[in-house]
MIKOLDO-779499 format. One line per 5 residues: number of its first residue (from 1); their letters; for each residue x, y, z of C-alpha. Coordinates in pm, whole numbers, m for minus. Example, Ala and Ser with C-alpha at 12.3 -4.5 7.8 and 13.67 -1.06 7.14 Angstrom:
2
1> AS> 1230/m450/780; 1367/m106/714
//
This chain:
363
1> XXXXX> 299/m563/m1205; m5/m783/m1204; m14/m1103/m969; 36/m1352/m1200; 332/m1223/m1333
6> XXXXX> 435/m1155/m1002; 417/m1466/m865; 551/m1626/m1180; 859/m1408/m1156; 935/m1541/m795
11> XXXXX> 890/m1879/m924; 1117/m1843/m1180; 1384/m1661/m941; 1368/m1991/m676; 1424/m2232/m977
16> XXXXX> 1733/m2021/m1036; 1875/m2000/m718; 1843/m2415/m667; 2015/m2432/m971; 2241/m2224/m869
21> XXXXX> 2291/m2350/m532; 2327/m2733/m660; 2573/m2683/m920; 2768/m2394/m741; 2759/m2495/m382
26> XXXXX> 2649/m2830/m392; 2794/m3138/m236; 2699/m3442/m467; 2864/m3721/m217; 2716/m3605/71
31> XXXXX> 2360/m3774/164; 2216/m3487/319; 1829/m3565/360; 1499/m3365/369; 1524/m3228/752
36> XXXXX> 1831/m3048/639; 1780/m2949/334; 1399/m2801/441; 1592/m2597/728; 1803/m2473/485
41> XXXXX> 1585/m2352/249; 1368/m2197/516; 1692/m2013/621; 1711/m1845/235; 1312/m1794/239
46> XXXXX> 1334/m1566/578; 1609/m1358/403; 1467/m1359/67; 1129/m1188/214; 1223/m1003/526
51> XXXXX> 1455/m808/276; 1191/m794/17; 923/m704/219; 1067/m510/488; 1417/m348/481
56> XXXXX> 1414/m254/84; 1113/m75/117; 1049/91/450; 1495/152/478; 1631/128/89
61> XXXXX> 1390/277/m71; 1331/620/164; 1724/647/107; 1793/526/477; 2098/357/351
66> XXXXX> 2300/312/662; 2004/153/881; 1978/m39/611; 2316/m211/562; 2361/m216/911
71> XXXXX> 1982/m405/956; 2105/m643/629; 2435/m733/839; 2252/m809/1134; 1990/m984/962
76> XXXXX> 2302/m1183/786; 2470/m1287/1051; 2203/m1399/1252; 2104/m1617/950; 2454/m1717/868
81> XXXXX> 2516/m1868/1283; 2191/m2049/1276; 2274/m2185/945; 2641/m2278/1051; 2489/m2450/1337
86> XXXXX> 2290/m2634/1150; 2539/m2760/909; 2742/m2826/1245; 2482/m3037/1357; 2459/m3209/987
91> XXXXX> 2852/m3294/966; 2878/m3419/1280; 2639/m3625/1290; 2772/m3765/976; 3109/m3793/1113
96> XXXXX> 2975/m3976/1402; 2837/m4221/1191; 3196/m4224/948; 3374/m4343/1314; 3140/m4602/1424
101> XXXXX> 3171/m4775/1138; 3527/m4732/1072; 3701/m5070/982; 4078/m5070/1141; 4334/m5150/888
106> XXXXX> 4414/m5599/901; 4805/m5654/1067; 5027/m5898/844; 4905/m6185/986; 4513/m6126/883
111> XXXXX> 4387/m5996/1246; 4222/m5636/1253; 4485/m5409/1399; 4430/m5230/1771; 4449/m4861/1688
116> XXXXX> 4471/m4590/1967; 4163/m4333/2016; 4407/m4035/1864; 4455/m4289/1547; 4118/m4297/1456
121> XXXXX> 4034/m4067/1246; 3834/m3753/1300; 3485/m3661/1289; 3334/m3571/956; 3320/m3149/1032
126> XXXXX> 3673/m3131/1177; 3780/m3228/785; 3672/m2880/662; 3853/m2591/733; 3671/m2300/872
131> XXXXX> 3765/m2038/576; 3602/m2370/328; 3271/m2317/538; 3243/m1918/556; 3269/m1845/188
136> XXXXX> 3032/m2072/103; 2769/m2036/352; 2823/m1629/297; 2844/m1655/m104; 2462/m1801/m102
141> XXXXX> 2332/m1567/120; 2485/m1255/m20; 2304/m1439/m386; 1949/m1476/m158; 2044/m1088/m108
146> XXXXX> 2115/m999/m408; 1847/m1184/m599; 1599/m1031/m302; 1701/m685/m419; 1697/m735/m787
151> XXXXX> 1351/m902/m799; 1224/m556/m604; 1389/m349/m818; 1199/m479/m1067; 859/m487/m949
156> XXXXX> 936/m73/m840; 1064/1/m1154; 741/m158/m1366; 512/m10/m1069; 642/344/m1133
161> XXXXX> 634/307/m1473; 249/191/m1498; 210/454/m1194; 324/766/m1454; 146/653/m1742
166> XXXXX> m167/657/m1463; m75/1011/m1345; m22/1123/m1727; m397/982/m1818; m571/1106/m1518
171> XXXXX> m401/1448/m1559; m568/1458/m1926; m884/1313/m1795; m891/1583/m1489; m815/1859/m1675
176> XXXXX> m1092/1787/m1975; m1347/1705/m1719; m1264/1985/m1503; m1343/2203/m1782; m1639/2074/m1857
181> XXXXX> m1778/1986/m1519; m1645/2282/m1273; m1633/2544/m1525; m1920/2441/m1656; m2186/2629/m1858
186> XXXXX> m2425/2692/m1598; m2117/2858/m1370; m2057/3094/m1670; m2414/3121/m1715; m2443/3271/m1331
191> XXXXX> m2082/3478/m1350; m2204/3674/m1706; m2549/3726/m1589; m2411/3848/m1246; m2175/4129/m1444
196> XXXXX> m2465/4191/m1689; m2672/4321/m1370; m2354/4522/m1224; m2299/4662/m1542; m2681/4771/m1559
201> XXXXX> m2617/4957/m1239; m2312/5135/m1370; m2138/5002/m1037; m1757/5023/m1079; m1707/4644/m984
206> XXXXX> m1851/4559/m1236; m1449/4567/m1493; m1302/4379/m1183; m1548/4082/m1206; m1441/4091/m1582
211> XXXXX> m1092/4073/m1476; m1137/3768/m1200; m1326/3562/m1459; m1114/3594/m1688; m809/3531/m1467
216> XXXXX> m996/3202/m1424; m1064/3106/m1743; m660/3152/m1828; m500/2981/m1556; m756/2677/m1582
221> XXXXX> m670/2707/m2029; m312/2790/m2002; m139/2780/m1671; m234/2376/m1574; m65/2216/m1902
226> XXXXX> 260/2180/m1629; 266/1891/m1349; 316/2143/m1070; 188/2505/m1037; 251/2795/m775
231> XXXXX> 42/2707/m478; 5/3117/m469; m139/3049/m859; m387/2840/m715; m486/3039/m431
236> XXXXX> m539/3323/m611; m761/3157/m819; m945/3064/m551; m1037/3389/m409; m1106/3482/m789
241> XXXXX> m1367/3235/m785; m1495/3293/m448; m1537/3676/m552; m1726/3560/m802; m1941/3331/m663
246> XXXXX> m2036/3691/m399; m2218/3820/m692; m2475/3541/m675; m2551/3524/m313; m2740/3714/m56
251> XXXXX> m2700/3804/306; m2871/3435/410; m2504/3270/303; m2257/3345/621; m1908/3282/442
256> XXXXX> m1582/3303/561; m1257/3298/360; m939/3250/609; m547/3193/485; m320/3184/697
261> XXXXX> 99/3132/666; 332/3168/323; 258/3025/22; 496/3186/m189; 750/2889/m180
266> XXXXX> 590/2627/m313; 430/2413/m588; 123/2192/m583; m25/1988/m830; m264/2218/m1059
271> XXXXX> m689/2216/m1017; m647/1980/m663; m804/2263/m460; m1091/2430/m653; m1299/2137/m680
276> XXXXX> m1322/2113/m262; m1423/2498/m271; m1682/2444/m594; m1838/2174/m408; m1877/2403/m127
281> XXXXX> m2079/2621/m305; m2257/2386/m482; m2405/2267/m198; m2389/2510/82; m2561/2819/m82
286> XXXXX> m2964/2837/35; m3048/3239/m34; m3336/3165/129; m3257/3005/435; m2988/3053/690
291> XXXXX> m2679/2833/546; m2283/2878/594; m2002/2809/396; m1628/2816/624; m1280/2827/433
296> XXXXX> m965/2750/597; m604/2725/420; m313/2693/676; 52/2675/535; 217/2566/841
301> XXXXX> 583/2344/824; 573/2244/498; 217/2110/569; m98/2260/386; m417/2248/559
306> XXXXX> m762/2283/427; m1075/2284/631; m1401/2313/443; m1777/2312/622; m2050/2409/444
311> XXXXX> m2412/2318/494; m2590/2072/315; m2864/2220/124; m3120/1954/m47; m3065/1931/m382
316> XXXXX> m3166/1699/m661; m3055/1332/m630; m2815/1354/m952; m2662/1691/m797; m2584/1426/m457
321> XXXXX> m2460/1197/m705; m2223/1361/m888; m2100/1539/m619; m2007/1169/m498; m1811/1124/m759
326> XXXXX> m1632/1464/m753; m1521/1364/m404; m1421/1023/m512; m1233/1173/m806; m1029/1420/m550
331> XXXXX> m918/1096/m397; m811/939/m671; m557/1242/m758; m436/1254/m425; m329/868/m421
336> XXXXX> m163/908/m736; m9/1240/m671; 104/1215/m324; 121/873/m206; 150/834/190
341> XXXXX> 191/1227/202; m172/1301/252; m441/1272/443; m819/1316/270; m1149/1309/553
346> XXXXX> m1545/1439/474; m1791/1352/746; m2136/1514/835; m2224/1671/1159; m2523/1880/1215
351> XXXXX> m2645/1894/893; m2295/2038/756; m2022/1871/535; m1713/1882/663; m1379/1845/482
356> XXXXX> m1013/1820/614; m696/1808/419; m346/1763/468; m87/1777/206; 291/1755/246
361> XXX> 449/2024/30; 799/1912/21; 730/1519/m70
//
């Protein structure tokens, strides 16, 4: 939900609950003034947005339903004294005022009457019963409640809605560009011309490269039409790909490929992974010189851990660029994929990119 509709809903909703309040609850004879009536409303705002902005979402929303009737009552109450108080105040004040300028009834004979201090009559307040006060002063703050809920409910419901039809066009996008970006030509260039030369040789690894690229090719055509995939799917693809990508280096790459803990168990959102390990080897592999390129996948606690370094050969200035936007694209997924269940950090140090990233698997 945009701003301005936003706002214009919660305009809207405080008309309403004037209305509401004036023709429901008001008192028409009474000449309450400004003071009171700003005190009042300032009562209604605090519940309106502490509920809105606080309880609902950090207690309702994460299904912590008892904290959060038992925060609502306290908030209630608290809110419902200060505001009997006030109206305390308000009535006798004007009760005060009722009594000092009470006229005593005239006798027969045209003379003002003497009256006795238990005769006169009682302050304004003391002519409402207490049940009169409690169901009113309850009944518009269980409305500022309700209203407070229902206005949220809304905004959720239209935020989820516009957040799947995000997820569903960045899934499409993702997949198409991950096609033609990650598995691009140039990668199938290397992987064919790598098995071309081990098939030259006659060297029996030569069917199993087959195999692994073609593994690749189906899960990234066939297996990542589906919002979640086997995280052991997409591991295995990994080490496909890193198999693949031994063909094409030489003894100057140091690389290590760790995982540690079960994977069988769970599900993860399809092609999040391989682009952190592509990037890798897009820009740690110098056959040349000396470079390194360390892979780390913990499953630990329902937690999945990924540390990536790799160094940082030079490369051309669009290569840097577009590997700026592959990072900034991995972010993107992660936001809309696991909101406030991950945690996404690169830095450089010494000359090496360094990647860390933690994923909650049972969000």
């Amino acid at each position: 939900m945009n701003k301005i509709k936003l706002y214009s809903l919660h305009a809207i909703l405080w008309l309403l609950l004037f209305l509401l309040n004036y023709f429901f609850f008001g008192k028409p004879g009474f000449n309450i003034d400004f003071t009171f009536n700003l005190k009042i409303w300032l009562i209604y705002l605090v519940l309106f947005y502490v509920n809105y902005s606080l309880l609902i979402p950090y207690f309702l929303f994460i299904k912590r339903y008892i904290l959060y009737v038992l925060l609502l009552l306290v908030l209630v109450s608290g809110l419902f004294f200060i505001k009997s108080e006030i109206d305390k105040n308000l009535f006798t004040e004007m009760g005060n005022k009722e009594r000092t300028h009470f006229m005593p009834p005239r006798s027969f004979d045209g003379s003002l009457s003497q009256m006795k201090p238990a005769q006169m009559p009682p302050p304004f307040f003391g002519k409402m019963p207490s049940v009169r006060r409690v169901i009113p002063g309850i009944s518009q703050l269980l409305m500022i409640v309700l209203a407070s809920i229902s206005i949220r409910f809304i905004q959720k419901w239209q935020d989820d809605e516009k957040m799947k039809s995000e997820i569903e066009k960045e899934k499409i996008t993702t997949e198409l560009s991950f096609l033609k970006q990650q598995i691009n030509p140039h990668f199938l260039f290397n992987a064919i011309n790598n098995i071309y030369s081990l098939s030259l040789s006659d060297r029996p690894s030569t069917s199993e490269a087959i195999l692994k690229l073609s593994s690749i090719l189906r899960y990234m055509l066939y297996e990542t039409d589906k919002k979640f995939v086997a995280l052991r799917n997409e591991i295995q693809v990994i080490e496909d790909y890193i198999e693949l990508q031994k063909l094409r280096i030489t003894e100057k790459v140091h690389l290590t490929y760790r995982v540690k803990g079960n994977s069988e168990t769970y599900s993860i959102v399809p092609l999040l992974l391989i682009p952190l390990i592509e990037n890798a080897f897009k820009h740690g592999i110098d056959n040349i010189n000396n470079s390194i390129i360390d892979i780390f996948i913990e499953i630990e606690n329902d937690m999945l851990n990924i540390r990536i370094k790799n160094s940082l050969v030079p490369k051309p200035e669009k290569d840097s660029t577009e590997s700026g936007i592959g990072i900034k694209n991995i972010r993107r997924r992660l936001e809309l994929f696991y909101p406030q269940a991950h945690s996404f950090k690169t830095d450089i140090i010494d000359d090496c990119f360094l990647v860390h990233l933690s994923l909650n698997l049972e969000q």
